[in-house]
N, C-alpha and C positions, 0 to 999 in steps of 0.2 A: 411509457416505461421502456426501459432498454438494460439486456443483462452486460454485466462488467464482467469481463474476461480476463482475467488474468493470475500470475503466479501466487501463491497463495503467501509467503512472505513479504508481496506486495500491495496486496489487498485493501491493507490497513491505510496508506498512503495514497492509493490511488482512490479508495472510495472520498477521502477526505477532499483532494483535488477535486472530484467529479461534483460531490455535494456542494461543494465551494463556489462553483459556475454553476450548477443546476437550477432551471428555475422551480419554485416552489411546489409544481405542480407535476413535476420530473420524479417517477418512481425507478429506485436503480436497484439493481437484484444483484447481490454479487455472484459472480461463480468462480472462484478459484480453484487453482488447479496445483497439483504439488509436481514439481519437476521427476525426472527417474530419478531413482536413487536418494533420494532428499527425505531424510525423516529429521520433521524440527525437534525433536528431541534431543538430539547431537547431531547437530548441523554442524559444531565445529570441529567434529571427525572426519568430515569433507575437505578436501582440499581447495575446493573451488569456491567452499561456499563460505568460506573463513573472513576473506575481503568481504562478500556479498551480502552476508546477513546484517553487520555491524554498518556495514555504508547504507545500506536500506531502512537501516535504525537511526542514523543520524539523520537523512533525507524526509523521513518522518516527524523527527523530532523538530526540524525545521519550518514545515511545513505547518504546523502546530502553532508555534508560534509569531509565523507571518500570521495566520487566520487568526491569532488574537489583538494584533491590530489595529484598528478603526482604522475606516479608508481603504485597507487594501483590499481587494478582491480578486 
């Protein structure tokens, strides 16, 4: 088992990724983390996070649908 580190608007994507290559027997613990100043609630009050949250939604949604598939791994 190994814990996943990472930002918590990425989480969702990256656990998919990691699950995606894990072998069957590979326990993953997420831990995400929320950046300063970042409340998902209005994230798009942020200036920074305006680009970031919508491009990490599409990266997502992508990733999604390569894993549905056959073949690719």
């Amino acid at each position: 088992s190994f814990y996943l580190v990472t930002s918590n608007y990425h989480m969702d994507r990256a656990l998919l990724e990691f699950r995606r290559l894990a072998t069957p027997d590979m326990q993953i613990l997420p831990y995400p983390i929320a950046p300063d100043g970042l409340v998902m609630a209005d994230w798009w009050r942020h200036p920074a996070y305006r680009t970031v949250i919508p491009r990490e939604y599409s990266k997502y949604v992508a990733a999604r649908i390569l894993r549905s598939i056959p073949g690719i791994r």
